[in-house]
N, C-alpha and C positions, 0 to 999 in steps of 0.2 A: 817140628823137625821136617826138613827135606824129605819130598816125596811122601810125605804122611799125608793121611787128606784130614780135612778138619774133623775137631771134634768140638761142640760148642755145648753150652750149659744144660742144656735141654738131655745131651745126651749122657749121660748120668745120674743114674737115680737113690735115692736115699738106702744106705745099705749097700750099694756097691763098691767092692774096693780092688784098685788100682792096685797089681805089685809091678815092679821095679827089679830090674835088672841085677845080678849083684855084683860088685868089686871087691877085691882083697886089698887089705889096708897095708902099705908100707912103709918102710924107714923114709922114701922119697916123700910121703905125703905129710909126715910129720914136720919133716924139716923145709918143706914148700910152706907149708901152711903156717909154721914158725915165722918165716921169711915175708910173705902175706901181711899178718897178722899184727907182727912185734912182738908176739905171746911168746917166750922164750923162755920160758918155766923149765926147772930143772927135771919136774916130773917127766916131758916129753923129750927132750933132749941129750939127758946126760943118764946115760945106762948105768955106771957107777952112785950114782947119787939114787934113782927108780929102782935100782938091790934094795936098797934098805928097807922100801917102804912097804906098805902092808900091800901092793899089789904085785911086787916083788920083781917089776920090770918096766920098760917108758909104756904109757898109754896114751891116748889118740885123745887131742884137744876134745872136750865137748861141740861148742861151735863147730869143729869141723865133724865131726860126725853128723850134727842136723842138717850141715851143709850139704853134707854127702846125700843123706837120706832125702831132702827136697830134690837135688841134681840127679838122682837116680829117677826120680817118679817122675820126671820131665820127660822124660826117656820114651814111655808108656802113651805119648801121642796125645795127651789129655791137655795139654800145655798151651798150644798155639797160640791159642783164641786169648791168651791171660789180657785183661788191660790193667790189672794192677795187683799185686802184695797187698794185702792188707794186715799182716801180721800173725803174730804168733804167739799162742796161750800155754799152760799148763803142761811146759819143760820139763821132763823128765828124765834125770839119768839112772839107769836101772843095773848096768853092768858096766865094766872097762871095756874098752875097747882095745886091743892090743895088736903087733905088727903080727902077721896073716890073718885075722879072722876076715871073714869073708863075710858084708852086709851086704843086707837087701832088704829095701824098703816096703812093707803093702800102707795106703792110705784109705782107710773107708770114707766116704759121704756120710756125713754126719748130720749134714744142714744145706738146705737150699733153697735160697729164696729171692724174685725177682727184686730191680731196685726200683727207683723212681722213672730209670729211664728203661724204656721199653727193649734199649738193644743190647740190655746187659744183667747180669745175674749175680752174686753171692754165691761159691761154695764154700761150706767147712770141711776141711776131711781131717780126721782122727789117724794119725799117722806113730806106724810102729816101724824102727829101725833093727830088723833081725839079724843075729850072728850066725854062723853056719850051724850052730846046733837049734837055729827055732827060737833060742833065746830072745826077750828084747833087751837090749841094751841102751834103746833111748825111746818115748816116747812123747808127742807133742801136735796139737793141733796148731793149724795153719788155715789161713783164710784168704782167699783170691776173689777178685771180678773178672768176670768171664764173660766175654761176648756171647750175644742169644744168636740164634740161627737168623739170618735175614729172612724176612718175610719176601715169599715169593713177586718176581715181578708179575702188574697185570697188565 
């Protein structure tokens, strides 16, 4: 982020976890990320049809919610240095996510380990997407390279 100063691989240690900012989910982000997507499932869209069903209203794509929960933890300043995604494991959805609840991400360091090249690192973080009661409502790890700190000039 702008006016952040770096944070690079070194500075996070095993067991430490990142939260993230929270946002309230709305009608606009269902129908953006519809839009987005092409996902245009009756479940998120159409209020008449989300009555019937057993969660008895529209809820919030899955993918958009991990989305949300990665894009919140960016936030957090830990981000900059990324040089790449590496993926994503053991997706989990644990609750609906419905128009106001209110998430917010925390990510623990799960895993950390240098690569071959000296100016870059591997984290894991074990990532929970929380609703305003604390609840998780999605869980999932996620895996980055991260730039190491430069070795000082001599």
């Amino acid at each position: 982020m702008i006016g952040q100063p770096d944070r690079w691989w070194e500075d996070l240690a095993l067991g430490d976890v990142l939260r993230g900012p929270g946002m309230t989910v709305t009608d606009a982000h269902l129908v953006q990320w519809a839009g987005l997507t092409c996902d245009i499932v009756s479940l998120h869209l159409d209020e008449e049809y989300a009555a019937g069903t057993q969660f008895g209203q529209r809820i919030a794509h899955g993918p958009f919610t991990l989305s949300l929960a990665l894009g919140l933890t960016t936030q957090t300043g830990y981000f900059n240095n990324v040089v790449a995604w590496l993926g994503l494991d053991e997706v989990r959805a644990a609750r609906p996510v419905v128009i106001g609840d209110t998430l917010h991400p925390e990510a623990e360091l799960v895993a950390a380990r240098p690569t071959k090249r000296p100016d870059q690192g591997i984290w894991t973080l074990a990532y929970s997407a929380l609703n305003q009661r604390g609840e998780p409502v999605m869980t999932f790890r996620s895996s980055f390279m991260i730039r190491r700190r430069p070795e000082p000039l001599r």
